[in-house]
CHARMM internal coordinates of N, CA and C (Angstrom, degrees):
IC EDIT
DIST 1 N 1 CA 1.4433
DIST 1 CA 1 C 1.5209
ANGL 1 N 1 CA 1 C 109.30
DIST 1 C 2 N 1.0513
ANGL 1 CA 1 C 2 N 108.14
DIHE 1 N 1 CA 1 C 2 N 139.02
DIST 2 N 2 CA 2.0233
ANGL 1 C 2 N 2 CA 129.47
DIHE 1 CA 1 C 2 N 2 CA -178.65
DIST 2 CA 2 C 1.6215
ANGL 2 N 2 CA 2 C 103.88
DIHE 1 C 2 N 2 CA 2 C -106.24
DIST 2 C 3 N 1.4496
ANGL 2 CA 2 C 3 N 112.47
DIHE 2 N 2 CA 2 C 3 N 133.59
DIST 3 N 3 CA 1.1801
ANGL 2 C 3 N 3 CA 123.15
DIHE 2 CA 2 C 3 N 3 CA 176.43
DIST 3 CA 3 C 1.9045
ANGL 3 N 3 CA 3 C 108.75
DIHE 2 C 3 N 3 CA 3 C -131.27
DIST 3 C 4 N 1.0749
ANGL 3 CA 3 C 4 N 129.55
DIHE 3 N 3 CA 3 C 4 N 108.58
DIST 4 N 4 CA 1.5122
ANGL 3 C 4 N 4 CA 118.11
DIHE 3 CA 3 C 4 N 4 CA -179.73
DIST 4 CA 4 C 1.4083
ANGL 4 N 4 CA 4 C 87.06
DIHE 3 C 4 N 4 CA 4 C -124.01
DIST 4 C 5 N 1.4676
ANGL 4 CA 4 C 5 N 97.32
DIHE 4 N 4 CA 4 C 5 N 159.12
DIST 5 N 5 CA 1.7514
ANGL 4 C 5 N 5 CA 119.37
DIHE 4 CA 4 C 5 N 5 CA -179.88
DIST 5 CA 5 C 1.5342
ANGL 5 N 5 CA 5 C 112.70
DIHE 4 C 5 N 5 CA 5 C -114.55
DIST 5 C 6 N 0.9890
ANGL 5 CA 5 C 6 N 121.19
DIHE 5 N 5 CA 5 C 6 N 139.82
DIST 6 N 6 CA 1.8986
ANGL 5 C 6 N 6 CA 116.70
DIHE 5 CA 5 C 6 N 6 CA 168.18
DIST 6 CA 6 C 1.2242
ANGL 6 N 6 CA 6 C 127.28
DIHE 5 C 6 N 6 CA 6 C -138.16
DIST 6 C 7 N 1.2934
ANGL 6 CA 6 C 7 N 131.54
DIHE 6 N 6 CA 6 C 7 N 151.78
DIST 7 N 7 CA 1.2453
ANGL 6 C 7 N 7 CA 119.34
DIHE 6 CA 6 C 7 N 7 CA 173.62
DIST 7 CA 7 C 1.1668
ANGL 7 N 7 CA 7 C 110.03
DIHE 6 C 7 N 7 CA 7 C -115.91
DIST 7 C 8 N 2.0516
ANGL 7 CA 7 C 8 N 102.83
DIHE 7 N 7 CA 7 C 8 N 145.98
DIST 8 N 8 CA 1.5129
ANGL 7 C 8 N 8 CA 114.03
DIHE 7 CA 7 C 8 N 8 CA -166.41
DIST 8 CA 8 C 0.8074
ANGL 8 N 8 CA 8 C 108.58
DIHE 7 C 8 N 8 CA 8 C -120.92
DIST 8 C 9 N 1.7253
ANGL 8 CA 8 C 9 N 117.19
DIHE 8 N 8 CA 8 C 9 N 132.83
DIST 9 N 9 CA 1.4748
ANGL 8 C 9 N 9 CA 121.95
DIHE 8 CA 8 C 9 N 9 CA 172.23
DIST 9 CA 9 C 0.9821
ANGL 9 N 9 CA 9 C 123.19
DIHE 8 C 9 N 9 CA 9 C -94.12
DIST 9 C 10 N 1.2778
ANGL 9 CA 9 C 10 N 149.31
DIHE 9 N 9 CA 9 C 10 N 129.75
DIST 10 N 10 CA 1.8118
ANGL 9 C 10 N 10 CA 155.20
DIHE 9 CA 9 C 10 N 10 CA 167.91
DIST 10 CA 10 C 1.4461
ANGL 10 N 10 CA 10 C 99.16
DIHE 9 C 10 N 10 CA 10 C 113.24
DIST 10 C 11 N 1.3463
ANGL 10 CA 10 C 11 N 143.02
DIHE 10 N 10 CA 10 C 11 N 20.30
DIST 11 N 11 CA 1.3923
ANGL 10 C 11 N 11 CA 122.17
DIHE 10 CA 10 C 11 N 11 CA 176.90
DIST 11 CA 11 C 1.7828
ANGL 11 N 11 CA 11 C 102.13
DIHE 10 C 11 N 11 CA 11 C -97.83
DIST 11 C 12 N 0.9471
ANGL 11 CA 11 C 12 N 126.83
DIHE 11 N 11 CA 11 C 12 N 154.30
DIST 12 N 12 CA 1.5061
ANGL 11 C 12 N 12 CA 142.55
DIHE 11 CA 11 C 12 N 12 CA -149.47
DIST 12 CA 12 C 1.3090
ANGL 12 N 12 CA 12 C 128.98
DIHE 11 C 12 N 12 CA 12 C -145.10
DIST 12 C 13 N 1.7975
ANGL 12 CA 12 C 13 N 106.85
DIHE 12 N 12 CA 12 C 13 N -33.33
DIST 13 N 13 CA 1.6641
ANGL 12 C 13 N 13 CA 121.85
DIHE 12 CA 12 C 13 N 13 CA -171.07
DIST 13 CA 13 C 1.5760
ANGL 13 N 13 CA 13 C 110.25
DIHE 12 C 13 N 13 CA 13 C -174.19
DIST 13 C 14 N 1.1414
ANGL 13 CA 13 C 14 N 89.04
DIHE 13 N 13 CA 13 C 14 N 169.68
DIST 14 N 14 CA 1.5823
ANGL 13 C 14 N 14 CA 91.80
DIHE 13 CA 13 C 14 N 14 CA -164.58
DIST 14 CA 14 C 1.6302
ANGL 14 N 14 CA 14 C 119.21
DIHE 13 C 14 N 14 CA 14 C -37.80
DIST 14 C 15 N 1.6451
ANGL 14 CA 14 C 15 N 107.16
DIHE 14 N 14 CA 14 C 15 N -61.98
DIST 15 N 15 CA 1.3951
ANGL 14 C 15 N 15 CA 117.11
DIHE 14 CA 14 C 15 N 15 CA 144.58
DIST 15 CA 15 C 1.6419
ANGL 15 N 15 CA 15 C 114.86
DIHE 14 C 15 N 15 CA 15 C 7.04
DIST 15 C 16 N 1.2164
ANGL 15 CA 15 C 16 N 96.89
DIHE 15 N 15 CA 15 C 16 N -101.94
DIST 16 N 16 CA 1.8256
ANGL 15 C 16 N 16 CA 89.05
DIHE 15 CA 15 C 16 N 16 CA 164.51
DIST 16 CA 16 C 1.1652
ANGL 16 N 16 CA 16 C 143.33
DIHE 15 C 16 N 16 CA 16 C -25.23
DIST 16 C 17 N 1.2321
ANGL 16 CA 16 C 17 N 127.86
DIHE 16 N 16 CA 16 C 17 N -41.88
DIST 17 N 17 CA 1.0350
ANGL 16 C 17 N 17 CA 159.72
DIHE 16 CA 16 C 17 N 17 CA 178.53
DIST 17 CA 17 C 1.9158
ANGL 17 N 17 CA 17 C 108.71
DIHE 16 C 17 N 17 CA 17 C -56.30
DIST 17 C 18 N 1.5780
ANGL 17 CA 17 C 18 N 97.87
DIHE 17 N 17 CA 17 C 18 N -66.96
DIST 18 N 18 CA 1.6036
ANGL 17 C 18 N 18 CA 107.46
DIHE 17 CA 17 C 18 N 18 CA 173.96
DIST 18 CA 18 C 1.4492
ANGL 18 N 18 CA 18 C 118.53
DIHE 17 C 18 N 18 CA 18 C -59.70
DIST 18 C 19 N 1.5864
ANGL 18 CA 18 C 19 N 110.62
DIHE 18 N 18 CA 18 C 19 N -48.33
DIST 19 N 19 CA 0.9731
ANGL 18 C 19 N 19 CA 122.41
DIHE 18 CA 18 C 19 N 19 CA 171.63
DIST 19 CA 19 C 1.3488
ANGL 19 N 19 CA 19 C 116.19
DIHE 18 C 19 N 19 CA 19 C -42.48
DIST 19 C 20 N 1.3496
ANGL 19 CA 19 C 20 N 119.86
DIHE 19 N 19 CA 19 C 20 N -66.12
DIST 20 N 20 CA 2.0305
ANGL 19 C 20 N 20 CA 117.50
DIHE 19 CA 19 C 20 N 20 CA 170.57
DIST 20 CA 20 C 1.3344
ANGL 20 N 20 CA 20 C 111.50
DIHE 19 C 20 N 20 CA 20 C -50.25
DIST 20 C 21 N 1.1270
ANGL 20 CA 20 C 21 N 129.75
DIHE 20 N 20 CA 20 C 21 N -23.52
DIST 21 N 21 CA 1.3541
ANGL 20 C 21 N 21 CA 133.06
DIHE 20 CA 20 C 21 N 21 CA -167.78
DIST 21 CA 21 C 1.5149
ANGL 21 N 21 CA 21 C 107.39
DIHE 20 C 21 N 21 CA 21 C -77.62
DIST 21 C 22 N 1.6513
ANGL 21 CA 21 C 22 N 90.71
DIHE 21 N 21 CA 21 C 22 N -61.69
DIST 22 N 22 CA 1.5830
ANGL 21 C 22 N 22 CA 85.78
DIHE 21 CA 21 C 22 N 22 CA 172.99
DIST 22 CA 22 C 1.9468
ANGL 22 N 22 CA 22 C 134.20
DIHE 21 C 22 N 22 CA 22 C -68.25
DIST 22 C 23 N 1.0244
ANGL 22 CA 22 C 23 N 90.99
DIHE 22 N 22 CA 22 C 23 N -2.42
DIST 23 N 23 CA 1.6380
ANGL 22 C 23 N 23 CA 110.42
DIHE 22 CA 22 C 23 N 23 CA 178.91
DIST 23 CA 23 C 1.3273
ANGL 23 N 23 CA 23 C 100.88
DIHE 22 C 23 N 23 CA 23 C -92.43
DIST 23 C 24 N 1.2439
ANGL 23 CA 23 C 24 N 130.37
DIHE 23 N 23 CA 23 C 24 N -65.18
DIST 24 N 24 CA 1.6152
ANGL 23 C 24 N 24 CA 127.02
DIHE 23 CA 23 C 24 N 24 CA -153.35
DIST 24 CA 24 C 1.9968
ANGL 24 N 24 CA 24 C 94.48
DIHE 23 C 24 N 24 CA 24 C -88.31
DIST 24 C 25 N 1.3765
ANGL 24 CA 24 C 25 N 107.27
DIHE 24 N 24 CA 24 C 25 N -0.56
DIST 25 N 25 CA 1.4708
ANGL 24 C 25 N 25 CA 98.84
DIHE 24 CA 24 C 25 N 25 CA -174.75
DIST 25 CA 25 C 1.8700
ANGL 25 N 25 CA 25 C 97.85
DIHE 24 C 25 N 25 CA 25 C -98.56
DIST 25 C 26 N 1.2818
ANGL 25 CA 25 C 26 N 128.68
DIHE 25 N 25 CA 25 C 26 N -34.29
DIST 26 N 26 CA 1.6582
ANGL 25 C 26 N 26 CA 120.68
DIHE 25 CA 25 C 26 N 26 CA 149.17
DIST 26 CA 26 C 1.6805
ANGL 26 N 26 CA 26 C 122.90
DIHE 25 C 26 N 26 CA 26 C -8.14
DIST 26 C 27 N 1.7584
ANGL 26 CA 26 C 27 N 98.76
DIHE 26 N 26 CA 26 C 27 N -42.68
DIST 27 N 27 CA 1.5429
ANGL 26 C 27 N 27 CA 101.98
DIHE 26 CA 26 C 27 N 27 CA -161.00
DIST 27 CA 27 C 1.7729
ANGL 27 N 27 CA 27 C 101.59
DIHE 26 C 27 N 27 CA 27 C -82.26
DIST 27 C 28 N 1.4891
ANGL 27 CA 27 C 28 N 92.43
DIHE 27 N 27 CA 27 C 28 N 131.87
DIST 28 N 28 CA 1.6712
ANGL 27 C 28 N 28 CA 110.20
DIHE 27 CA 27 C 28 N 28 CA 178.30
DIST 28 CA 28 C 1.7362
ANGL 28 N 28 CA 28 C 110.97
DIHE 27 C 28 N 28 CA 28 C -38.23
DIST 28 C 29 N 0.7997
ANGL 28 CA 28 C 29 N 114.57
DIHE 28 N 28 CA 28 C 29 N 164.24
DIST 29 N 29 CA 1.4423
ANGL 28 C 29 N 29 CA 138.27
DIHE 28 CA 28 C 29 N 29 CA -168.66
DIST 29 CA 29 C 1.9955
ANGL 29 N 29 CA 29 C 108.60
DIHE 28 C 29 N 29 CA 29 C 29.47
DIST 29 C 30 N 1.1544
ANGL 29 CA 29 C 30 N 118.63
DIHE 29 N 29 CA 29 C 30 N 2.97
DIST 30 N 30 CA 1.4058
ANGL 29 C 30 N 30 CA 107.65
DIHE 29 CA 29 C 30 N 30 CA -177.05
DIST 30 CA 30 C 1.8457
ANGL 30 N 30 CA 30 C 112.94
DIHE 29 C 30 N 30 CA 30 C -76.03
DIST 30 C 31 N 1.5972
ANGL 30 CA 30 C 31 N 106.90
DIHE 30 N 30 CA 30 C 31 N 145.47
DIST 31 N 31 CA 1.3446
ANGL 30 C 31 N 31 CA 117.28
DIHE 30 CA 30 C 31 N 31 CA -160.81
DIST 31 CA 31 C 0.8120
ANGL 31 N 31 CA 31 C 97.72
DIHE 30 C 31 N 31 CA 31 C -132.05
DIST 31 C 32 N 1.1860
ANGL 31 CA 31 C 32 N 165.94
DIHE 31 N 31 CA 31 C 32 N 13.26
DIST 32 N 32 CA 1.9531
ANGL 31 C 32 N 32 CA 174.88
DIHE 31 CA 31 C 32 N 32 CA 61.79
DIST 32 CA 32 C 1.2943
ANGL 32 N 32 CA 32 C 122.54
DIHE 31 C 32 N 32 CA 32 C -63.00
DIST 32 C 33 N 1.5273
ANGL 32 CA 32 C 33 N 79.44
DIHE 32 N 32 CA 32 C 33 N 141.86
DIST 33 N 33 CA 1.5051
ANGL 32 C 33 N 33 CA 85.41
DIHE 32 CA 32 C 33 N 33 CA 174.22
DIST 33 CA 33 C 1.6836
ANGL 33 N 33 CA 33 C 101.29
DIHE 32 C 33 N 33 CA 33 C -145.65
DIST 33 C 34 N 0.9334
ANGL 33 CA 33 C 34 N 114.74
DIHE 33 N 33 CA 33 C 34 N 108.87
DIST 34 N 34 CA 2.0098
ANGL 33 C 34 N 34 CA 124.81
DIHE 33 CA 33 C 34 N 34 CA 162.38
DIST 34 CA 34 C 1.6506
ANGL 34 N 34 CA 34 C 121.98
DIHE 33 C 34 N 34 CA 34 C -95.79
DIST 34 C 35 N 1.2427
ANGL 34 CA 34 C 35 N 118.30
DIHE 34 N 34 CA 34 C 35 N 83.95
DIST 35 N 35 CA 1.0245
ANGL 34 C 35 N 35 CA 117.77
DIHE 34 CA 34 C 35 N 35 CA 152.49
DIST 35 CA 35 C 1.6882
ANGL 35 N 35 CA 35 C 132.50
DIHE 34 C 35 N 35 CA 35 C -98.17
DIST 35 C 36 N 1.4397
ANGL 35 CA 35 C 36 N 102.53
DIHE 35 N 35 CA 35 C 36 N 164.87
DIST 36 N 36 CA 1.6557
ANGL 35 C 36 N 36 CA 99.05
DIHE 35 CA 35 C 36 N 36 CA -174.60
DIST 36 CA 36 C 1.5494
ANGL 36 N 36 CA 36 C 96.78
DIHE 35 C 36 N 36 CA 36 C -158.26
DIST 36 C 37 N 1.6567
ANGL 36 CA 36 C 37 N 103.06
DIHE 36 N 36 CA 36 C 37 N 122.21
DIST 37 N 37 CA 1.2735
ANGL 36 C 37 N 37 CA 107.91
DIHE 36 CA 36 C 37 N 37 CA 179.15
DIST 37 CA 37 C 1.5086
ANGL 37 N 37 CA 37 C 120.21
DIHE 36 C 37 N 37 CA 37 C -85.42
DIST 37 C 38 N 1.1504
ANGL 37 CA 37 C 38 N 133.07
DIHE 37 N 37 CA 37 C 38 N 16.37
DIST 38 N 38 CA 1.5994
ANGL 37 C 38 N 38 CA 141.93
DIHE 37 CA 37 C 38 N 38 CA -173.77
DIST 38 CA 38 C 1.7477
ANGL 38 N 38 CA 38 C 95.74
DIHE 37 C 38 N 38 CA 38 C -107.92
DIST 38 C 39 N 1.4715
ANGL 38 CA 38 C 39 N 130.54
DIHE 38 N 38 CA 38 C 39 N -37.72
DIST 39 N 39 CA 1.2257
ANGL 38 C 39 N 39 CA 144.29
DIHE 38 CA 38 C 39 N 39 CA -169.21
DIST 39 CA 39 C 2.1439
ANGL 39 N 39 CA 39 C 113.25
DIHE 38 C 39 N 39 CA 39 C -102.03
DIST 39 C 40 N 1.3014
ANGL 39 CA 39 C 40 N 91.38
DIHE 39 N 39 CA 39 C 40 N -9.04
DIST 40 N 40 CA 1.4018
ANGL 39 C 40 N 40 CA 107.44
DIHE 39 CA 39 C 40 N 40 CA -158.04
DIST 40 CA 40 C 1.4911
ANGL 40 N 40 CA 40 C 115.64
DIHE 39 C 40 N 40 CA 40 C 17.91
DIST 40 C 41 N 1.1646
ANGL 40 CA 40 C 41 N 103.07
DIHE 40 N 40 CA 40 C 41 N 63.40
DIST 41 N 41 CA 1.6153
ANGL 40 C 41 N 41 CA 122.67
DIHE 40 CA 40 C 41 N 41 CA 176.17
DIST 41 CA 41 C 1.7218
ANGL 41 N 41 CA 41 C 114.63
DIHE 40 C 41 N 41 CA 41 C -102.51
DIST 41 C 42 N 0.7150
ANGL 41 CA 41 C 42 N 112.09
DIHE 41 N 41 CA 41 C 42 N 166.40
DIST 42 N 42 CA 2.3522
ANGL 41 C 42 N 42 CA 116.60
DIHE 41 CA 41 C 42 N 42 CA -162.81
DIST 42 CA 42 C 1.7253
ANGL 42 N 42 CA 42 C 80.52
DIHE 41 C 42 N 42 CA 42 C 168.22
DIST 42 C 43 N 2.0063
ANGL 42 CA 42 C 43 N 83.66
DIHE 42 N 42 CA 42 C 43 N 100.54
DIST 43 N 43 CA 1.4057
ANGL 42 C 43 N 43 CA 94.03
DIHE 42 CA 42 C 43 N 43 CA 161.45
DIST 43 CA 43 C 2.1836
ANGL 43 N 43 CA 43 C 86.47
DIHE 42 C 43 N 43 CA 43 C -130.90
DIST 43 C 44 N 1.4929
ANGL 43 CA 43 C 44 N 101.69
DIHE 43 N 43 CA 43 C 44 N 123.96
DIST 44 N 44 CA 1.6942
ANGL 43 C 44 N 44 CA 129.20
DIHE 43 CA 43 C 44 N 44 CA -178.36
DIST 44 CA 44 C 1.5704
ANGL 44 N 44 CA 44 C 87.00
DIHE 43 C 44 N 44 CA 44 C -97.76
DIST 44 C 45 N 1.4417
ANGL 44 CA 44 C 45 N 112.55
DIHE 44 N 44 CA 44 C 45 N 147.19
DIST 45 N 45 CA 1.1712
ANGL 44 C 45 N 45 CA 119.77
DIHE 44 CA 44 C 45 N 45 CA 149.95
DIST 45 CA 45 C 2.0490
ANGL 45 N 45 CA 45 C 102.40
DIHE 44 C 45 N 45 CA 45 C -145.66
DIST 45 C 46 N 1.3048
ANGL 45 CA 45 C 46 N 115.92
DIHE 45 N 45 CA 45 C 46 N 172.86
DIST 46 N 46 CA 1.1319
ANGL 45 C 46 N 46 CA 118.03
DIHE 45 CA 45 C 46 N 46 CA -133.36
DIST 46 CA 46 C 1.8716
ANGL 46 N 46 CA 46 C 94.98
DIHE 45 C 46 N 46 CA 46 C -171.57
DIST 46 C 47 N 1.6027
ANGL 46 CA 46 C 47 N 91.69
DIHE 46 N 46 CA 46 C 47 N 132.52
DIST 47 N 47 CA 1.2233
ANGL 46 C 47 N 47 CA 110.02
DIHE 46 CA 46 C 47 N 47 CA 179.29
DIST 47 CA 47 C 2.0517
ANGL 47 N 47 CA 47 C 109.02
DIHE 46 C 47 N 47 CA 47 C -74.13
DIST 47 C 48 N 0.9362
ANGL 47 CA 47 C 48 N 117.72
DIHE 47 N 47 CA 47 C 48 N -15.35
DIST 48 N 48 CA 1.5618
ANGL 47 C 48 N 48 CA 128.90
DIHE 47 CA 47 C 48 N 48 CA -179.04
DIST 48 CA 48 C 1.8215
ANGL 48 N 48 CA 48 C 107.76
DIHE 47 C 48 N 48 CA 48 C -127.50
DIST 48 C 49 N 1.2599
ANGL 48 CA 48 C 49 N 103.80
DIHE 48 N 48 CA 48 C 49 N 164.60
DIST 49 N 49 CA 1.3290
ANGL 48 C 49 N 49 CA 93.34
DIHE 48 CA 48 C 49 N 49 CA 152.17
DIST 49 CA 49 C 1.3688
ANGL 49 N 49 CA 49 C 138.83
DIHE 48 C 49 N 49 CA 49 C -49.70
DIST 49 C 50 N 1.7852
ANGL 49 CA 49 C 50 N 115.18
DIHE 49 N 49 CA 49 C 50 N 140.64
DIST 50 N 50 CA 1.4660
ANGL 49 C 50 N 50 CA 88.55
DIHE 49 CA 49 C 50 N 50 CA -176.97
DIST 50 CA 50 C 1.8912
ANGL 50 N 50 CA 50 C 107.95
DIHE 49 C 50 N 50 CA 50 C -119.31
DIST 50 C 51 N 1.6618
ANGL 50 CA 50 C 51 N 93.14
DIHE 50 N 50 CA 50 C 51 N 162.18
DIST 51 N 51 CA 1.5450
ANGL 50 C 51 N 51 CA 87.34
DIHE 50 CA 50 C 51 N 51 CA -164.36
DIST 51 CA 51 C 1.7974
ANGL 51 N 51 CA 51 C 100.87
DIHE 50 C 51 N 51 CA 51 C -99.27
DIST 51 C 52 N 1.1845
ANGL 51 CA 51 C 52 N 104.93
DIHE 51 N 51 CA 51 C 52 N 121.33
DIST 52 N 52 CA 1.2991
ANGL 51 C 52 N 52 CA 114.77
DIHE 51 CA 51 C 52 N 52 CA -160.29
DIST 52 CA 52 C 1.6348
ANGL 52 N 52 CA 52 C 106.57
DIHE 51 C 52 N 52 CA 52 C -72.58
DIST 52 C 53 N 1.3993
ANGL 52 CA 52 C 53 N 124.64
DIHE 52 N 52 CA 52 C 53 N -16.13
DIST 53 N 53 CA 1.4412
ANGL 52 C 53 N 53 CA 135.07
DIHE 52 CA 52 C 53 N 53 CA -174.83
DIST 53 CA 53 C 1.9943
ANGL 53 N 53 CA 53 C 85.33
DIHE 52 C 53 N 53 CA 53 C -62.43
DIST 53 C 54 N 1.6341
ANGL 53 CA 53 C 54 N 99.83
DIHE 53 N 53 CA 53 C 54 N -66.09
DIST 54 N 54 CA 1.7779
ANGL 53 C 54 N 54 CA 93.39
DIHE 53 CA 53 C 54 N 54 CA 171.56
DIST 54 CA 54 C 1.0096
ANGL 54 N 54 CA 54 C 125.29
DIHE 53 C 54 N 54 CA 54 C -34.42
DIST 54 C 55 N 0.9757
ANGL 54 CA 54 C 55 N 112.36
DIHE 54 N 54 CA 54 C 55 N -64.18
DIST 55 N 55 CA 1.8402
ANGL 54 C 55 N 55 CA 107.92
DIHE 54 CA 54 C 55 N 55 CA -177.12
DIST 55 CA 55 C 1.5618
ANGL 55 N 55 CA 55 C 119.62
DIHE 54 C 55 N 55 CA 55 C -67.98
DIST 55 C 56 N 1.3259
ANGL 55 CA 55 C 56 N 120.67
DIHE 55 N 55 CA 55 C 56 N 2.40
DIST 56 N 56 CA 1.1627
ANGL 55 C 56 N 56 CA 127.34
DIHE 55 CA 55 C 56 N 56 CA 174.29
DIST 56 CA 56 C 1.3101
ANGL 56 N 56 CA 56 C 117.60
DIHE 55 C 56 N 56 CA 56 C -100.43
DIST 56 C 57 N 1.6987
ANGL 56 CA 56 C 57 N 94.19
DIHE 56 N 56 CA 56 C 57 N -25.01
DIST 57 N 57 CA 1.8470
ANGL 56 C 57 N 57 CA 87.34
DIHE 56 CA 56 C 57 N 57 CA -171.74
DIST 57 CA 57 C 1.8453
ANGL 57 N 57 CA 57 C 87.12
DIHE 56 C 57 N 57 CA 57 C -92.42
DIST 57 C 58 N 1.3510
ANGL 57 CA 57 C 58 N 117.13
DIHE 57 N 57 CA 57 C 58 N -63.33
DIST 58 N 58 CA 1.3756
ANGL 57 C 58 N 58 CA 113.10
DIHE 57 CA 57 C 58 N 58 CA 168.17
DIST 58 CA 58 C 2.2391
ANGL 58 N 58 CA 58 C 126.47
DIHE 57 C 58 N 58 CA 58 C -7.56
DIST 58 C 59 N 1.0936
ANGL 58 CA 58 C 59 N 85.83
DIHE 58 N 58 CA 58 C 59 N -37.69
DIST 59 N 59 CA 1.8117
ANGL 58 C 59 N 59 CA 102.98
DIHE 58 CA 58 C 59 N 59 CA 170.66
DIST 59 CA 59 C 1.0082
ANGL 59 N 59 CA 59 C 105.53
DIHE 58 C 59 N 59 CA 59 C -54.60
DIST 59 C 60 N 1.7408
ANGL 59 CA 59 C 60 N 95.77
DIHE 59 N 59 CA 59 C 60 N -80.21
DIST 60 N 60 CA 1.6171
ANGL 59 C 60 N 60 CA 113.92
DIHE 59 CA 59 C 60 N 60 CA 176.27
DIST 60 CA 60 C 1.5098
ANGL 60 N 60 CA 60 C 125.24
DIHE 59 C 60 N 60 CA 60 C -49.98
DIST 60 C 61 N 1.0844
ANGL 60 CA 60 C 61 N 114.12
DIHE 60 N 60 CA 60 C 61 N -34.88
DIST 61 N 61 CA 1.8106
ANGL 60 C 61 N 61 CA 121.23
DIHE 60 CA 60 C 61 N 61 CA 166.42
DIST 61 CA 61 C 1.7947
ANGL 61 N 61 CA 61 C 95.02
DIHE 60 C 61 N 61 CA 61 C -48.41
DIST 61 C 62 N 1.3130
ANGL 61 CA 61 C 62 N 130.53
DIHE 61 N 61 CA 61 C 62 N -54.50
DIST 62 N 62 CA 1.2806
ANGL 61 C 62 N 62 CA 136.27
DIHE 61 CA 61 C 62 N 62 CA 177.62
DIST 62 CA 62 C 1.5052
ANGL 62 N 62 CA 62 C 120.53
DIHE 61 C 62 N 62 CA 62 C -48.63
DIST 62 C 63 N 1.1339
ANGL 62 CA 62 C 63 N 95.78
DIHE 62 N 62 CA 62 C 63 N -24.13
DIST 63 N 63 CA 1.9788
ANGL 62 C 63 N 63 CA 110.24
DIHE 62 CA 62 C 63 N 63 CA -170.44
DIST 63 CA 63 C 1.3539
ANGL 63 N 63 CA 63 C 107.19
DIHE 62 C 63 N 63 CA 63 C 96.99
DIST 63 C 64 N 1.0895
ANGL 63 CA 63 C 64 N 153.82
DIHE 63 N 63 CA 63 C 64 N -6.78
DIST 64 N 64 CA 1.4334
ANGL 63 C 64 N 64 CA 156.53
DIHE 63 CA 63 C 64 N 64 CA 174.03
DIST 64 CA 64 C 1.8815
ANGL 64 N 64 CA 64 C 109.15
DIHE 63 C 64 N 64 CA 64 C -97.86
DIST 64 C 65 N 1.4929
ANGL 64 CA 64 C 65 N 91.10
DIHE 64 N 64 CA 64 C 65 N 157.54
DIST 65 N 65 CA 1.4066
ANGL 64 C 65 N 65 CA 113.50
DIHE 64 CA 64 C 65 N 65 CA 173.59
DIST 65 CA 65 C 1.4250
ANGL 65 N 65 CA 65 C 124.66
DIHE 64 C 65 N 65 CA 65 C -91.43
DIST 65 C 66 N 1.5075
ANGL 65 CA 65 C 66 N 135.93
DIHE 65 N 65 CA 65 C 66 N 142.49
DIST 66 N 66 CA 1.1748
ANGL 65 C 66 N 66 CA 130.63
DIHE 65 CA 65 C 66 N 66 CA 166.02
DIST 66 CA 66 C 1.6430
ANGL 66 N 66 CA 66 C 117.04
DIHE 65 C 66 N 66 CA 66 C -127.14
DIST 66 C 67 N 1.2320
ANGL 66 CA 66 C 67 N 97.44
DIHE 66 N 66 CA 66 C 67 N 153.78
DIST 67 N 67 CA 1.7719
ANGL 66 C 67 N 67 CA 92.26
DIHE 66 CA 66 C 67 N 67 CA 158.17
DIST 67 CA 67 C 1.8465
ANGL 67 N 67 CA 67 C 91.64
DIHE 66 C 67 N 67 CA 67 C -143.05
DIST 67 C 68 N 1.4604
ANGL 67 CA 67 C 68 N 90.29
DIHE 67 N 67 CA 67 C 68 N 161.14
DIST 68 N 68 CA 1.3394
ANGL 67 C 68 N 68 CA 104.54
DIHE 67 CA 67 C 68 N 68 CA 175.59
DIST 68 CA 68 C 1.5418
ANGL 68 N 68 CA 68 C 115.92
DIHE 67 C 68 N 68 CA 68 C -89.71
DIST 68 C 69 N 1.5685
ANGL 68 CA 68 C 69 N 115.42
DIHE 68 N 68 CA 68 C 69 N 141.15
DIST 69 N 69 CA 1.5963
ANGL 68 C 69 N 69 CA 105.38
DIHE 68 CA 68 C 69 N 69 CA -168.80
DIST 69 CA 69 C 1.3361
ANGL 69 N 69 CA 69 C 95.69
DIHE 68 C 69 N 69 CA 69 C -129.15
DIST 69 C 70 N 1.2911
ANGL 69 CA 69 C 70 N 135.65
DIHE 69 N 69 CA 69 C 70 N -22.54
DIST 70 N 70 CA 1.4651
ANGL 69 C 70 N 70 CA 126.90
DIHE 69 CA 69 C 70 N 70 CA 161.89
DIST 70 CA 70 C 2.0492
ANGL 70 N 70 CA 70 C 111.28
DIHE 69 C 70 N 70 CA 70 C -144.26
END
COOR INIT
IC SEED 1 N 1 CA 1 C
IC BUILD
């Protein structure tokens, strides 16, 4: 199991929240997803490795920014 963390910029309300969810949850093998728009935290974890370019563009498919912090 794969766990990476990111931080998100522009999320605000719950709204946000679903929205990343449903975007970064598209990507193959992922099995969690915790986000929180008050913390702008998106920690994915994942039955395989995960390819972080996905989960980055997947964000951005959402309208928001990420970077990875662990």
């Amino acid at each position: 199991m794969s766990t990476s963390e990111y931080q998100v910029t522009g999320m605000s309300c719950g709204h946000c929240e679903v929205a990343i969810r449903g975007e970064v949850g598209q990507i193959a093998g992922v099995t969690d997803i915790d986000v929180t728009a008050q913390g702008g935290k998106l920690i994915v974890s994942s039955d395989q490795p995960l390819d972080d370019a996905a989960v980055l563009a997947a964000v951005d498919e959402a309208g928001y920014e990420a970077v990875r912090i662990r």
